[in-house]
C-alpha positions as CSV (number, residue, x, y, z in Angstrom):
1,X,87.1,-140.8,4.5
2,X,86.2,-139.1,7.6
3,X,83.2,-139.6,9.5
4,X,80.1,-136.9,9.5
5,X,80.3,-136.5,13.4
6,X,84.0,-135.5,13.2
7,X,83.2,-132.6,11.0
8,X,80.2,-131.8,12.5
9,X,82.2,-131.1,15.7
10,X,84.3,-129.7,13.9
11,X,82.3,-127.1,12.3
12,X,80.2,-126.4,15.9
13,X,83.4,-125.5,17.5
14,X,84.5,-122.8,14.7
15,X,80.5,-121.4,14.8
16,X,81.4,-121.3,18.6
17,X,84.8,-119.8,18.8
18,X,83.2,-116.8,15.5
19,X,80.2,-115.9,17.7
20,X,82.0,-115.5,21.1
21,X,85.4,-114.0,20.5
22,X,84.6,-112.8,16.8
23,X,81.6,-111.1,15.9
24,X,81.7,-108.7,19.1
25,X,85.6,-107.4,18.7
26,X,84.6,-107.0,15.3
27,X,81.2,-105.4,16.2
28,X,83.2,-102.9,18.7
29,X,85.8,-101.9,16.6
30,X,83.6,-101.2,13.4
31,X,81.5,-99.1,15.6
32,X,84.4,-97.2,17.4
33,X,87.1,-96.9,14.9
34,X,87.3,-93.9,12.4
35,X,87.8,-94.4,8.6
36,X,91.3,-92.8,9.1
37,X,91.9,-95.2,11.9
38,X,90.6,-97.9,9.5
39,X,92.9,-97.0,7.0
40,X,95.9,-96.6,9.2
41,X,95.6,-100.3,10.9
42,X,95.1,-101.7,6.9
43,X,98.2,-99.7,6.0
44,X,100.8,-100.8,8.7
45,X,100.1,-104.4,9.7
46,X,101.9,-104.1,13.1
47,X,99.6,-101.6,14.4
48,X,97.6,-103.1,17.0
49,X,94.3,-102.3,17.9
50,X,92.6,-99.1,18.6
51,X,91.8,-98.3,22.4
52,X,88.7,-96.4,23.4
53,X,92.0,-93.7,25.0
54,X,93.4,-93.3,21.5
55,X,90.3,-92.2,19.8
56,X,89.9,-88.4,19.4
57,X,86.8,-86.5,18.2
58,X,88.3,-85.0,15.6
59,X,88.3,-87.3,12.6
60,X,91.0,-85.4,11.1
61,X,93.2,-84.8,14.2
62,X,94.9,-88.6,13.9
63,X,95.1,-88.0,9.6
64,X,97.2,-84.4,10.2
65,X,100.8,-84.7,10.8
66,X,102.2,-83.5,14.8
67,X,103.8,-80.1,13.9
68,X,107.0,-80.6,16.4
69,X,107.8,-77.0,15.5
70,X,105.3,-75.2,17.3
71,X,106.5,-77.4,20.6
72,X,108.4,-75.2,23.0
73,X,111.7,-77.1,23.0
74,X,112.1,-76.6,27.1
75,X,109.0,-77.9,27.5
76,X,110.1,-80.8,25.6
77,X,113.5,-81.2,27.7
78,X,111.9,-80.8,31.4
79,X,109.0,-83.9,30.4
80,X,111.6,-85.9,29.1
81,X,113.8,-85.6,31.6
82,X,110.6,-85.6,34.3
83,X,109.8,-89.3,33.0
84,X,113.4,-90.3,33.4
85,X,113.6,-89.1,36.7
86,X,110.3,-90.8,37.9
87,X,111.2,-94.1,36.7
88,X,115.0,-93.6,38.5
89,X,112.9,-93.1,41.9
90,X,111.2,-96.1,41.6
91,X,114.1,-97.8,40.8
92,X,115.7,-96.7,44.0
93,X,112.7,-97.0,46.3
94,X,113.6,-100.8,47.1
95,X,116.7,-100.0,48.4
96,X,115.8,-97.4,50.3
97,X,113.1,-100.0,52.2
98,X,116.1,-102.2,52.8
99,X,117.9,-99.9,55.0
100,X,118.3,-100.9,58.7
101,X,116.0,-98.7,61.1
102,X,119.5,-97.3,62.9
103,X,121.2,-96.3,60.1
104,X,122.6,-93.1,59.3
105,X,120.2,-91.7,56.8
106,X,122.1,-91.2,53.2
107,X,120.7,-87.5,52.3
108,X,122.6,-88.0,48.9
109,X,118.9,-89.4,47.6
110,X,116.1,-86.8,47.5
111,X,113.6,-87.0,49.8
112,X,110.7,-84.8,47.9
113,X,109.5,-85.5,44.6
114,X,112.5,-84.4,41.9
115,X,112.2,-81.5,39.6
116,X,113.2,-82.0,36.2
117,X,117.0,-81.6,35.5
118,X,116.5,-80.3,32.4
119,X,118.1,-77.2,33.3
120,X,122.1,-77.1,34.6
121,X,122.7,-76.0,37.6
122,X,125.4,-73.3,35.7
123,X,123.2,-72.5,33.0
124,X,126.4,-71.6,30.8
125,X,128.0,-74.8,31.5
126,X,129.1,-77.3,29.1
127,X,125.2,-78.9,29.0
128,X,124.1,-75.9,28.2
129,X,121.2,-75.7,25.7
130,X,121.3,-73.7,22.3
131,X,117.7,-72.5,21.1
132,X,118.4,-73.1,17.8
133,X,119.2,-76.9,18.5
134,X,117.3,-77.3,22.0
135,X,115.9,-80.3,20.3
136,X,118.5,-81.9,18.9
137,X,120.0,-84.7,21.4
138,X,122.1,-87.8,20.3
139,X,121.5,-91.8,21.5
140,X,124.3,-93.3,24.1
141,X,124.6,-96.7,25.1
142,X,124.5,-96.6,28.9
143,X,124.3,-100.2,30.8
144,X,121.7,-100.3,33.7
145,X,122.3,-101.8,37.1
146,X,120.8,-105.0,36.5
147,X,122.9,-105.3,33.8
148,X,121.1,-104.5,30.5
149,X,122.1,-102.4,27.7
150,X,120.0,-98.9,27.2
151,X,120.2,-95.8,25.0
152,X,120.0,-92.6,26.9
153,X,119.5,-88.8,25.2
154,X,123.0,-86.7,25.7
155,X,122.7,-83.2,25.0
156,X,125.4,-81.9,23.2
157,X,128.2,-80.1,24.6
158,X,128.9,-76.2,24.2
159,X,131.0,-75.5,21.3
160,X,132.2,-72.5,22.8
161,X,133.1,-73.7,26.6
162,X,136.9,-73.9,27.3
163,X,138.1,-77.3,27.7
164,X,141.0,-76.3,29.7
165,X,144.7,-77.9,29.8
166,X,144.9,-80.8,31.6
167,X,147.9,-81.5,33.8
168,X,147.8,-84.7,36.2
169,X,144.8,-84.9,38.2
170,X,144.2,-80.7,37.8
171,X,142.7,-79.0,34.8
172,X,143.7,-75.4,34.4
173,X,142.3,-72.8,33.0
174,X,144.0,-69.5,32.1
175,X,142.6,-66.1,30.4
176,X,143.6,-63.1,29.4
177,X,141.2,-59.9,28.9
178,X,142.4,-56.8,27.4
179,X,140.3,-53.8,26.9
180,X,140.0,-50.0,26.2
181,X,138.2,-47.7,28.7
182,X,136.8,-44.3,28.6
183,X,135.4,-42.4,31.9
184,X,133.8,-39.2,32.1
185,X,135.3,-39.1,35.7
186,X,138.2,-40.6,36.4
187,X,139.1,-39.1,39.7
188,X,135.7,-39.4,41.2
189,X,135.3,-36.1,41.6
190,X,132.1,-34.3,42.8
191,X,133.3,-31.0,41.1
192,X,136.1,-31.6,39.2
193,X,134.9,-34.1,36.7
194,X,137.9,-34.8,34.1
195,X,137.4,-37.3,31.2
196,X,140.2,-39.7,30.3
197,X,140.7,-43.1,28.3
198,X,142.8,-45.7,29.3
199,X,143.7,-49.6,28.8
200,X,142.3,-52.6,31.3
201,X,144.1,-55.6,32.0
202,X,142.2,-58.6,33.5
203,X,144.7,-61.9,33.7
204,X,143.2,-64.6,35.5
205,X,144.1,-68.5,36.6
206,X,141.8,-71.1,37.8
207,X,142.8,-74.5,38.7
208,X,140.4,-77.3,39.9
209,X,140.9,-80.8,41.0
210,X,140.0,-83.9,39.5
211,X,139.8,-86.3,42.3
212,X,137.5,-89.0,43.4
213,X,137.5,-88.2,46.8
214,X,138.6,-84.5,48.4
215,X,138.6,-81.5,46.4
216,X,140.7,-78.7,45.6
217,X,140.2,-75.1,43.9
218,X,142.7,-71.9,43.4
219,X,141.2,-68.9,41.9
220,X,143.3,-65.9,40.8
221,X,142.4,-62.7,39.2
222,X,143.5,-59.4,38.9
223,X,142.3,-55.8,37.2
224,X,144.9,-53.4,35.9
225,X,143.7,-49.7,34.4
226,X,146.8,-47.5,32.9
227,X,145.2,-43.6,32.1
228,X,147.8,-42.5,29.9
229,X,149.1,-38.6,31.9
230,X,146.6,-39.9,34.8
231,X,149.3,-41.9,36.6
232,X,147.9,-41.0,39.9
233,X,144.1,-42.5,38.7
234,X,145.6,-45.6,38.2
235,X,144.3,-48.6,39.5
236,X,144.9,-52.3,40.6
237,X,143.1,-55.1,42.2
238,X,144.0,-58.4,42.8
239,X,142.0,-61.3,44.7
240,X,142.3,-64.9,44.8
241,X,141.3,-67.9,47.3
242,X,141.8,-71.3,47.6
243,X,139.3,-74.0,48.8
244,X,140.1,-77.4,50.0
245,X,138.0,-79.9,51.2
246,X,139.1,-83.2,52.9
247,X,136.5,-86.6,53.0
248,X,137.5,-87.6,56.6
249,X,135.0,-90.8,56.6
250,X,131.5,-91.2,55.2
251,X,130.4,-88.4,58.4
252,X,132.4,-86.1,58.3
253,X,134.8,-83.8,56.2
254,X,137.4,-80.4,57.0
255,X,137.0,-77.6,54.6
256,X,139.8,-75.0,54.8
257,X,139.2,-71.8,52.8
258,X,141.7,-68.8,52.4
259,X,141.6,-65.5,50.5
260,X,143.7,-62.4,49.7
261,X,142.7,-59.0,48.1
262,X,144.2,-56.2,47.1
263,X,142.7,-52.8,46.4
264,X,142.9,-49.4,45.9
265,X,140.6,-47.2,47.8
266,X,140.2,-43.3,48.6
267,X,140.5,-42.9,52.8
268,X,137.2,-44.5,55.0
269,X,135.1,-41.7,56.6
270,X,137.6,-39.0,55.3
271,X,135.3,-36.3,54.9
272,X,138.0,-33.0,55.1
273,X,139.7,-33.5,51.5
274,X,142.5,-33.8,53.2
275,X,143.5,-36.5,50.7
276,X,144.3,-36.7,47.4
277,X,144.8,-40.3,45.2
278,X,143.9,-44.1,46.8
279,X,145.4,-46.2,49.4
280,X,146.7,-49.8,48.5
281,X,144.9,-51.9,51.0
282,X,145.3,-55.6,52.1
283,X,142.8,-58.3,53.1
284,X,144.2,-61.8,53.8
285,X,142.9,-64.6,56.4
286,X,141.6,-68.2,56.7
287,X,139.0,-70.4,58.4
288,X,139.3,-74.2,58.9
289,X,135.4,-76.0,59.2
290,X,134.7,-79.4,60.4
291,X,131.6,-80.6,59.8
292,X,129.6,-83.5,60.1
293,X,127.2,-84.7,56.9
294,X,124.6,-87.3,55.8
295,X,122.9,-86.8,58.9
296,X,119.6,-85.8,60.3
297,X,121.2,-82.9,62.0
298,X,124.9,-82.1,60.9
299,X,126.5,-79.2,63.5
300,X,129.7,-77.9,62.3
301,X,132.5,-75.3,63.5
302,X,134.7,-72.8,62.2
303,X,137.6,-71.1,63.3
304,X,139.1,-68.1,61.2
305,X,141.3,-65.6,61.2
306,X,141.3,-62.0,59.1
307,X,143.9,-59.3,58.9
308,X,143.6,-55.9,57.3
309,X,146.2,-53.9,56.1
310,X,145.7,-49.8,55.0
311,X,148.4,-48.1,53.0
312,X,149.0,-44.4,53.5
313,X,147.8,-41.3,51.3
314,X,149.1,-38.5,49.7
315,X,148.0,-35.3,51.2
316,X,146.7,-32.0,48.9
317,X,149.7,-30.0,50.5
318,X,152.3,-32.6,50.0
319,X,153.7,-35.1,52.4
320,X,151.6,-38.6,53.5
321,X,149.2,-39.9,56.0
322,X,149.9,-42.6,57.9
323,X,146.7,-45.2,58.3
324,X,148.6,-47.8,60.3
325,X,145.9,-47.1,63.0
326,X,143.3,-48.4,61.1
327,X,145.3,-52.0,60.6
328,X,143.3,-54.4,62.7
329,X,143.7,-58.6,63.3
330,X,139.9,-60.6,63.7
331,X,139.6,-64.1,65.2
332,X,136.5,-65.5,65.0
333,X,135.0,-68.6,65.9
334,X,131.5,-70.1,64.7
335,X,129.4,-72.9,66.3
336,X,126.2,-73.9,63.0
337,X,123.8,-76.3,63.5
338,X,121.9,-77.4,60.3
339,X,119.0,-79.9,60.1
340,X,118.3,-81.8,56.9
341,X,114.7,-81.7,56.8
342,X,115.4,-82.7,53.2
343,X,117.7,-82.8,50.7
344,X,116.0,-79.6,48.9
345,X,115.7,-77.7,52.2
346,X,118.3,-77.5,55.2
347,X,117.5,-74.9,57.4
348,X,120.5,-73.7,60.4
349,X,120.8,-71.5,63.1
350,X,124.4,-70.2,63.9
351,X,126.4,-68.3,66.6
352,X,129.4,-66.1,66.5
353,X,131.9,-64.4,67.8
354,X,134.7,-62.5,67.4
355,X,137.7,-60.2,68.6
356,X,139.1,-56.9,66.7
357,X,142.7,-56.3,67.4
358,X,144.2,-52.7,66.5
359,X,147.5,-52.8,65.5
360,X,147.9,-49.9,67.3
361,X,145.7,-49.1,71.0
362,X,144.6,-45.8,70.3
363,X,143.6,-44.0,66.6
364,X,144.2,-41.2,65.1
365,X,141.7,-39.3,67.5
366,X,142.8,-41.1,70.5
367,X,140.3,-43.5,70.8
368,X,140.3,-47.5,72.0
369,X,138.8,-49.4,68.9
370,X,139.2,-53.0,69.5
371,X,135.9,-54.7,70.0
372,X,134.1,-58.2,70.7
373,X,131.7,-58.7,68.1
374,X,128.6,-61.2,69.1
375,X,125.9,-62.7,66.2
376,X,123.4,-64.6,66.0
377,X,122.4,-65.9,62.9
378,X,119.3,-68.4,61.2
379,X,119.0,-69.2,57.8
380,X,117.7,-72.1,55.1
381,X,119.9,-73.4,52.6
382,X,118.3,-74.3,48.9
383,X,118.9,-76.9,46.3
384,X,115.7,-76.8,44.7
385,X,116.9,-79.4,41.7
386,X,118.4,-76.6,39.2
387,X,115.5,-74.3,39.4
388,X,116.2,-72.4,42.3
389,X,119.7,-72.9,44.6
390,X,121.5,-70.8,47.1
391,X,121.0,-69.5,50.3
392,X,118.5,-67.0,52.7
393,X,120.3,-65.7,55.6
394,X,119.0,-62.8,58.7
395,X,121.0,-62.2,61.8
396,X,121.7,-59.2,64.6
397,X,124.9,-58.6,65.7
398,X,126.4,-56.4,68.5
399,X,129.9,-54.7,69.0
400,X,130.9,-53.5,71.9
401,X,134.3,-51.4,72.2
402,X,136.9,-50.9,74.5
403,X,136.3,-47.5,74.7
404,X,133.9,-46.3,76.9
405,X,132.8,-43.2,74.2
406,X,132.1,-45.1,71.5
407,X,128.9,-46.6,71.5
408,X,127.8,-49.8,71.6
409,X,126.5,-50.9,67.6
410,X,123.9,-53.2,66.8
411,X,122.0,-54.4,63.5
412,X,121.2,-56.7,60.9
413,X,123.7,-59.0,59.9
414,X,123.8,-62.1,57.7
415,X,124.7,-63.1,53.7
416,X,121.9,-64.4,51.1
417,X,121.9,-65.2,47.8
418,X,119.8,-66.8,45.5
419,X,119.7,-68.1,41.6
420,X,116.5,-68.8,40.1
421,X,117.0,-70.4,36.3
422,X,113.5,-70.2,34.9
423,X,114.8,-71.3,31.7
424,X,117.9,-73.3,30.6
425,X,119.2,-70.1,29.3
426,X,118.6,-67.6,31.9
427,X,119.5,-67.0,35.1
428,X,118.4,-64.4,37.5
429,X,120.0,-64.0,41.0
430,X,119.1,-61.9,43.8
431,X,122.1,-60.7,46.4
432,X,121.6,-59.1,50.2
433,X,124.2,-58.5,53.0
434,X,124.2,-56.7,56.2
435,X,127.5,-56.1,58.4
436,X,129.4,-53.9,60.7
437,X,132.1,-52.4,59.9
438,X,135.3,-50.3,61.5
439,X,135.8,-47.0,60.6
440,X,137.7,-44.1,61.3
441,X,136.1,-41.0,61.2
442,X,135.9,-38.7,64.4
443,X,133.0,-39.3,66.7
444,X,131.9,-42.0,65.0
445,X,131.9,-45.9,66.6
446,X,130.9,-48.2,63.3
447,X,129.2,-48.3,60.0
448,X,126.1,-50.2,59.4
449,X,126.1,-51.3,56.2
450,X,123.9,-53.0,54.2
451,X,123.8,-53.9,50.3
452,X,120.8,-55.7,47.9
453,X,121.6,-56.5,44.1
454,X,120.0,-58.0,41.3
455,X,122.1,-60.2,38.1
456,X,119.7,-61.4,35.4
457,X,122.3,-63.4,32.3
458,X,120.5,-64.3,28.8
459,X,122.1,-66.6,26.7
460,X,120.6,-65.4,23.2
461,X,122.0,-68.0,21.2
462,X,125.6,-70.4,21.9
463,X,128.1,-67.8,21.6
464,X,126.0,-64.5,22.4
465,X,125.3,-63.6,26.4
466,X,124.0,-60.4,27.8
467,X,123.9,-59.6,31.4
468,X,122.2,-56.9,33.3
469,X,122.3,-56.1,36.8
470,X,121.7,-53.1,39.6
471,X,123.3,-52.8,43.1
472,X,122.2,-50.4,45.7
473,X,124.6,-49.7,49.1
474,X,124.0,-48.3,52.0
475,X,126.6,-46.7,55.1
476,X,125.3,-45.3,58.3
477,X,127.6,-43.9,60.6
478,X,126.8,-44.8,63.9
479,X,127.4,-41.7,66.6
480,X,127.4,-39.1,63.8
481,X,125.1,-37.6,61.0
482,X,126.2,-39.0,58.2
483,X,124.5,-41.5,55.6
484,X,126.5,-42.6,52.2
485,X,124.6,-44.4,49.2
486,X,126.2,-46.1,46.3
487,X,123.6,-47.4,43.4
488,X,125.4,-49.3,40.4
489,X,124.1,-49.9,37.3
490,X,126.4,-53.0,35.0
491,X,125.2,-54.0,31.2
492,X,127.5,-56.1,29.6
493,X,127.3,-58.5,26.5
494,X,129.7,-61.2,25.2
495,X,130.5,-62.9,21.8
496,X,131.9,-65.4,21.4
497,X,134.3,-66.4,18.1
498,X,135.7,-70.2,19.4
499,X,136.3,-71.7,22.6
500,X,139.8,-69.6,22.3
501,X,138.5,-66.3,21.5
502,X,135.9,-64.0,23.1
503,X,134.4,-60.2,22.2
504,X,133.7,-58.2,25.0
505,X,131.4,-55.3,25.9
506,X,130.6,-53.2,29.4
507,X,128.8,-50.4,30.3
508,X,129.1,-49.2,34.3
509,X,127.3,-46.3,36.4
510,X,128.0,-45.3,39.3
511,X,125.9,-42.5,41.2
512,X,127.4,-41.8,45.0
513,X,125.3,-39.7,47.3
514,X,126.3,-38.6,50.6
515,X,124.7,-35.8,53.6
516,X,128.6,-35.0,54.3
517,X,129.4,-32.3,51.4
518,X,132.4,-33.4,49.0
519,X,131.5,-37.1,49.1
520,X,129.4,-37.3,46.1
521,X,129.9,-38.2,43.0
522,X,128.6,-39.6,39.3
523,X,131.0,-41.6,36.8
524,X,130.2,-43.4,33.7
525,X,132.4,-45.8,31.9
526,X,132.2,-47.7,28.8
527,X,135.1,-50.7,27.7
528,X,134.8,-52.8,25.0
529,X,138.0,-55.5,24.4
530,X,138.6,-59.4,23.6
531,X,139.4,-62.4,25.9
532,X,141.8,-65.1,25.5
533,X,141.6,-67.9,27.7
534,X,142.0,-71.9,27.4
């Protein structure tokens, strides 16, 4: 039997232990919990205790289910992916304290805070979202770097998105468009407006690397329209270009980049109707860049060449005319200088110049147009996570000629372009250009052209895209009176049946306005056809 003073002590360190730790977490929690919290910590045994941040006014608010339904699945995506993102900078911020003071900075890490990647970069891509299934994601096993084993959310891939045919290290991808057309003008005519329909054929081939290090891209595309008893109206086009680029060392990389087109085009600056039908014209050249990268500041320089070819006319009282004068070689050289004030934003100033070589010393009017061409250029280039990419571009150029008459042309150069994605499935982007360009017309030294456009692309569900977009161009001729403007108006929409198969539609204006008479012109066409590709 056990003594009374061991029980007693006993029974004074229970009293003890109930009226220090016991009666006031019971006390707090009877006074702060809700019946319904009450109820919900009796039902589920592993639910721990209620905090003063999980207690709500509204009694009924933690009884009610969360209706997930009336969440905005994009909202949903971008916090997701904004917590993921936050915990990946803080795992990286220790390494990025370890790095030695004289170091080449790595730019490959952001330096500003990161926007949420919820929204590809090609919002049509194969991570492209669906609204129906925006919420819908599936659990991957992905190992950490420390090791451990994690699930990670993988948005499901585009049912629709070519895959491709895969041969070696390449994956190609070829297509096939064919489509009816109808025009209410298909000679362009300002007067003589003559409807006709027609077929278009649009083959095209793109092949892209697969490599770990370097890169390589070919892109070829062509257009074909056929008028049926329109032979002359005919047209073709054909582009393509081919992109290399070449990891010399962890500093520094060559990018060569060279392109060919071929178009048909009515005479430049021809303002006599002298001509009847288009020219088949040629533009081919190259430009090899070395540059220097993951660096604070990263100059660069590029040396090109461009040649262009002009194929004669048919005159309205038979016979040709010969445009060989207007064929023309241009070397240019470019010294850039870009500083990485972040990874986000990389703004860069940039000189240029360049030579303009006539095949032929005097023109049709007997004048000397070869030129030296001088620019000088600034600009920022963007990679604002996915939201907002591209680049902002504003120059002034000069062209002086050989010949003393023509005069000496100046204005804005530079290219920009911009793609804001405000949501995973749309995309708006917002185009501008300024150059100076050869001409042929009497009296006159150069055009000053300029262009602006605007592309906005919906992607209403998977396999249904509409796009919409408006282009306005400008020509002034400098030394004469004479002013052309070209606005364009393109509505499309696609549907698509598989990955294979693809319904096409297209709706194009065209409204040409001009102060030299017989210039002008309005044509509206409408195609509707089906694309194959792989």
């Amino acid at each position: 039997m056990r003594r009374p003073g061991y029980i007693v002590t006993t029974v004074s360190i229970g009293l003890t232990a109930l009226m220090t730790g016991g009666l006031p977490a019971f006390s707090q929690n009877a006074e702060g919990l809700r019946p319904a919290q009450i109820g919900s910590e009796l039902n589920d045994p592993l639910a721990g205790p209620a905090t003063p941040e999980t207690i709500e006014d509204d009694t009924f608010a933690q009884t009610l289910p969360r209706d997930d339904a009336l969440e905005d699945p994009v909202d949903r995506i971008l916090n997701r992916n904004a917590s993921r993102d936050s915990a990946s900078q803080e795992r990286r911020r220790p390494r990025s304290r370890r790095r030695r003071a004289n170091a080449v900075p790595d730019l490959s890490e952001s330096e500003i805070p990161q926007i949420p990647n919820g929204i590809p970069d090609r919002p049509f891509d194969l991570t492209t979202l669906d609204p129906q299934t925006s919420g819908s994601t599936s659990q991957q096993p992905a190992e950490t770097a420390d090791g451990r084993t994690q699930t990670q959310a993988v948005t499901p891939a585009d049912p629709y998105a070519p895959l491709g045919i895969r041969s070696g290290s390449f994956l190609l991808f070829p297509e096939l468009e064919i489509s009816g057309i109808y025009t209410d003008n298909v000679g362009q005519d300002e007067n003589n407006e003559k409807s006709a329909a027609g077929i278009v054929l649009r083959p095209g081939l793109t092949i892209q690397s697969n490599w770990a290090r370097h890169s390589a891209r070919l892109a070829l595309s062509s257009e074909h329209t056929i008028f049926p008893g329109e032979s002359s109206e005919d047209r073709n086009e054909l582009s393509g270009t081919l992109d290399l680029r070449f990891d010399v060392n962890r500093v520094a990389e060559i990018e060569y980049s060279g392109r060919y087109t071929l178009s048909q085009d009515s005479s430049d600056g021809d303002s006599t109707g002298a001509t009847t039908g288009t020219s088949i014209d040629h533009e081919l050249g190259g430009d090899l860049t070395l540059r220097r990268r993951n660096a604070r500041f990263m100059p660069s320089i590029r040396a090109g060449v461009d040649a262009f070819i002009f194929g004669d006319e048919d005159l309205v009282g038979g016979g040709t005319q010969n445009n060989s004068d207007r064929d023309y070689v241009e070397p240019e050289v470019e010294l850039r200088l870009t500083y990485a004030h972040t990874r986000a934003v990389q703004p860069y100033v940039a000189a240029t110049y360049s030579r303009r070589m006539h095949k032929q010393r005097l023109d049709r009017n007997g004048l000397e147009r070869d030129s030296d061409g001088y620019e000088l250029k600034g600009g920022v280039d963007l990679e604002l996570g996915v939201l907002v990419t591209g680049n902002i571009e504003l120059g002034y150029g000069v062209r002086d000629y050989e010949d003393a008459s023509l005069k000496t042309t100046g204005g804005p150069v530079g290219t920009s372009r911009v793609v804001w994605n405000p949501t995973p499935l749309t995309t708006l982007a917002l185009t501008a250009s300024g150059s100076i360009d050869e001409t042929s017309s009497a009296g006159a030294s150069a055009i000053r052209s300029a262009s602006a456009g605007v592309a906005l692309t919906h992607r209403f569900r998977r396999n249904l895209t509409g796009t919409a977009g408006f282009t306005a161009s400008f020509g002034d001729y400098v030394g004469i009176r004479r002013l052309d403007e070209t606005y364009q108006i393109d509505l499309g929409l696609a549907y698509a049946l598989t990955r294979n198969v693809e319904v096409t539609g297209r709706f194009n204006h065209v409204t040409t306005k001009s102060t030299v008479p017989g210039q002008e012109y309005s044509e509206n066409q409408l195609s509707a056809g089906i694309l194959f590709r792989l």
